[in-house]
N, C-alpha and C positions, 0 to 999 in steps of 0.2 A: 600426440607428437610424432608418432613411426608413421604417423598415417602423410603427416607432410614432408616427412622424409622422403617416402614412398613416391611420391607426386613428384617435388624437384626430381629424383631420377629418372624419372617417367618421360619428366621434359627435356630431360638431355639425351634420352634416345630415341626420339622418334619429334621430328617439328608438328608432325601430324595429329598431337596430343594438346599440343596451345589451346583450340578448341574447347578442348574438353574442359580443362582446368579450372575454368568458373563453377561446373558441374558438381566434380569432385570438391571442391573449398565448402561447398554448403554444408558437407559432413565433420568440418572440420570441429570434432566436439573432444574439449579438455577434462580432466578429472580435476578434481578438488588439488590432489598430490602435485597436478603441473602447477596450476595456478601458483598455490605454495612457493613450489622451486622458484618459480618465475619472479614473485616477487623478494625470495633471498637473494637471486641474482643479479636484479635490477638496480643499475647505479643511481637510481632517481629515486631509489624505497629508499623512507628515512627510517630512524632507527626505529622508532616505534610502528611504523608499518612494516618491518620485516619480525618485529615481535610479535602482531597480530595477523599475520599472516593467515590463518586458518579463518580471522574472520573477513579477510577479502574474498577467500575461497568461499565463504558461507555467503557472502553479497552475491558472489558471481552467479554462484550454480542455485542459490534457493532464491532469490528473487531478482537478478537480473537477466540472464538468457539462458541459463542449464548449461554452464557452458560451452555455447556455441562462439567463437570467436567472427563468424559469418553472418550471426545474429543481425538482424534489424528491424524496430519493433511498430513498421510503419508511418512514420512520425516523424523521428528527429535525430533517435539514437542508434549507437551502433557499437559493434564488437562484443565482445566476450563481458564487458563492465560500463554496457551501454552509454558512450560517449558523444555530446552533441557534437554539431556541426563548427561552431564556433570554436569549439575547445579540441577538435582534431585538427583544425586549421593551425593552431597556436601553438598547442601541443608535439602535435605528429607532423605536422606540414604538408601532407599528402590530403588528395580527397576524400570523402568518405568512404568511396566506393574502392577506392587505393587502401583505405585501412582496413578496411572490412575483408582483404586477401593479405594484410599481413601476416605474421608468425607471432605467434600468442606473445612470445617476449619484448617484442617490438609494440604491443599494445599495451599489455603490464610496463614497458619501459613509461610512454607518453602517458596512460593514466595514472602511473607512481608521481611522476615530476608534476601531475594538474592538484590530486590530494596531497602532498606535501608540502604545496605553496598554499591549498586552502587548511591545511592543520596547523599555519602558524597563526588562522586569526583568533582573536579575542573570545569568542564567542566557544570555540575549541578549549581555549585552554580553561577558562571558564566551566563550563561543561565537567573535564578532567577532577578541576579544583572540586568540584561537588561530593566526588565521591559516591555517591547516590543521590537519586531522582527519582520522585513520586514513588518513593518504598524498593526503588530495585537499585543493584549495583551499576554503576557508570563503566562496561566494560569496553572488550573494544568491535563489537556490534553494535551497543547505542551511540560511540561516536562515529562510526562510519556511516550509518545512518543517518548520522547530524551533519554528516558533511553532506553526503548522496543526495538530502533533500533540503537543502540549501543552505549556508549559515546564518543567512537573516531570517527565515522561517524555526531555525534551531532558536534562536535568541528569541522569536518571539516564545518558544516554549518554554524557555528556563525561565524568564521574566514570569510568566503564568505560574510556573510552581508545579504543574501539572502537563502527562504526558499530552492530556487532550491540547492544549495550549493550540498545537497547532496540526490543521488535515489539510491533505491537499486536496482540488476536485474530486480523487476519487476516495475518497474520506481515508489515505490513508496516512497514519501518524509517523514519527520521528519512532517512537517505540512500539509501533504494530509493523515498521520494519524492520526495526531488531529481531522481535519476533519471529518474523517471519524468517529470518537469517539463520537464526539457531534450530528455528522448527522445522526446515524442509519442505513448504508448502507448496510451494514451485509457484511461477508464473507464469505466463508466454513469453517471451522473448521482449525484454524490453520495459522489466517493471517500475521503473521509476525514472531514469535519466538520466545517467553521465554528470551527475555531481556539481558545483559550486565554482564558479568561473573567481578566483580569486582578486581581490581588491572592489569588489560589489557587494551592496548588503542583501542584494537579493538570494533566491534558492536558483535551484539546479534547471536550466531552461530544458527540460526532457520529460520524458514518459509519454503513457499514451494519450493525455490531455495535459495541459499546460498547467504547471504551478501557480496558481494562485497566492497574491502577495498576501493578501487579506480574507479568508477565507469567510465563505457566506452565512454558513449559518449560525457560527459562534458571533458575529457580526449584527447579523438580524437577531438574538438572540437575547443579547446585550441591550444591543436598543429596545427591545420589546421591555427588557426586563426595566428599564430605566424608565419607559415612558406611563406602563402600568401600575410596577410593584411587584408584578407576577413573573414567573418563569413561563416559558410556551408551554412546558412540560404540565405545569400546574391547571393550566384554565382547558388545556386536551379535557385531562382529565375528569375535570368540572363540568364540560359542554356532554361528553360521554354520558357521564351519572347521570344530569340532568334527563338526558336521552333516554338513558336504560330506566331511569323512574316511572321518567312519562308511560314506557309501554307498558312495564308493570302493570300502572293505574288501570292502564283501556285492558289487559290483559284481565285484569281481577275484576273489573267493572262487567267484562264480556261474561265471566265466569259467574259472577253473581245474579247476571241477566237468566242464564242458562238453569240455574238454580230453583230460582221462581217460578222459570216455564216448568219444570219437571214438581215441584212442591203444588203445583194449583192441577195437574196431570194433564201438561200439553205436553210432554215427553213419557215417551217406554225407559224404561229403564237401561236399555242397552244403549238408550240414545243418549242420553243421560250420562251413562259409563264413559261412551267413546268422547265426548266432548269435554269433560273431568279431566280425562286421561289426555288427553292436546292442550289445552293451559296447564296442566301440570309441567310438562316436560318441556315448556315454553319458560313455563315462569323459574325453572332448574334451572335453563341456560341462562337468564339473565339473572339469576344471581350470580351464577358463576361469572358472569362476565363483570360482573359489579365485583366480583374478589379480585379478578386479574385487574380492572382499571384500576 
């Protein structure tokens, strides 16, 4: 924050510094503690987003741009709590490239007023009423997460019962973003997308590939299981064993070959040794491999 201080007075003394001042915005990186302030200050934080406050700061800085308020994650979204196009239009009213040099408060103000119209849907309060999901507590990182990646992709998870319920393209869940909220795993700049355009059942139009409504392989996965009987997981497995058997056989077949030659003495013995000792340590791995499948 001193550092944009430092900047507007920079522009007031010298016109010679306009230039520069794209330059300098690219550094403009907030701590967990602004964020914080930013959204107790903000007249668009509703009561429970100025409660969870620490868990905006845990969206902002561990998985959406480390807090960079300059952030833009190539794609779609932008600022400090990567907000799409549409929703700075709505929101902020300036362009992206106009919000991306605002003042972190001015961006906490427009993303406070987007999640607080999307924390009055159904699907939120819903969420709340659970109290826990899939063995964890419902705090306020799994609901920020349920908003950030969309409330119609949220529903499809509580409907499931389970956090896998629902991933996005880049396989990542409603509660592998939590996670990653509380964990500090960082991203790049731009890990998910500017949240849930309110009055849609859809998810958050952002991140680095687009949200998928229906995701693919819970999808294929389903149908497989319906049209078979099998899970994909199960017949992997089956096709492997099968595999790892067969070589086995030619494995122990070769070996038995090897045997004969050496019992009738078309083999020395050393030749004998070395060829023992290579299906041995052949036929080690695929048993081991027959434990792992």
């Amino acid at each position: 924050m001193k550092l944009l201080r430092l900047v507007a007075d920079w522009r007031k003394r010298s016109p010679l510094t306009l230039a520069l001042v794209p330059v300098v915005a690219i550094a403009a990186i907030v701590s967990a503690a602004d964020i914080v302030t930013a959204i107790q200050n903000s007249p668009n934080a509703s009561p429970w987003l100025k409660q969870n406050a620490q868990a905006v700061a845990n969206l902002a800085i561990n998985v959406e741009s480390r807090g960079d308020t300059n952030a833009y994650n190539g794609s779609c979204c932008y600022g400090v709590l990567q907000m799409n196009r549409a929703n700075i239009r709505e929101y902020a009213g300036v362009t992206p490239e106009e919000y991306r040099q605002q003042s972190l408060q001015q961006q906490i103000d427009s993303w406070s007023a987007l999640t607080t119209d999307a924390m009055k849907s159904s699907v939120v309060r819903d969420l709340l009423a659970l109290g826990t999901f899939d063995g964890r507590p419902v705090d306020g990182n799994l609901v920020l997460a349920c908003v950030q990646l969309g409330i119609g992709n949220c529903r499809r998870m509580i409907n499931s019962g389970r956090c896998s319920g629902f991933a996005d393209s880049n396989g990542t869940t409603i509660c592998g973003m939590a996670d990653r909220m509380t964990g500090g795993t960082g991203t790049s700049p731009g890990g998910s997308g500017g949240g849930t355009k309110p009055g849609t059942g859809g998810g958050g139009a952002g991140g680095w590939k687009p949200i998928t409504e229906v995701p693919v392989a819970p999808s294929m996965e389903e149908g497989f299981r319906q049209a078979s009987g099998q899970s994909m997981g199960n017949v992997r497995k089956t096709i492997l064993s099968i595999g790892i058997g067969a070589t086995a056989l030619i494995v122990g077949s070769a070996l038995l070959s090897v045997w004969r030659r050496y019992a009738k003495g078309g083999l020395a013995v050393d030749q004998f040794s070395r060829h023992a000792l290579q299906a041995g340590l052949l036929l080690a791995f695929i048993a081991i491999a027959m434990t792992v499948a």
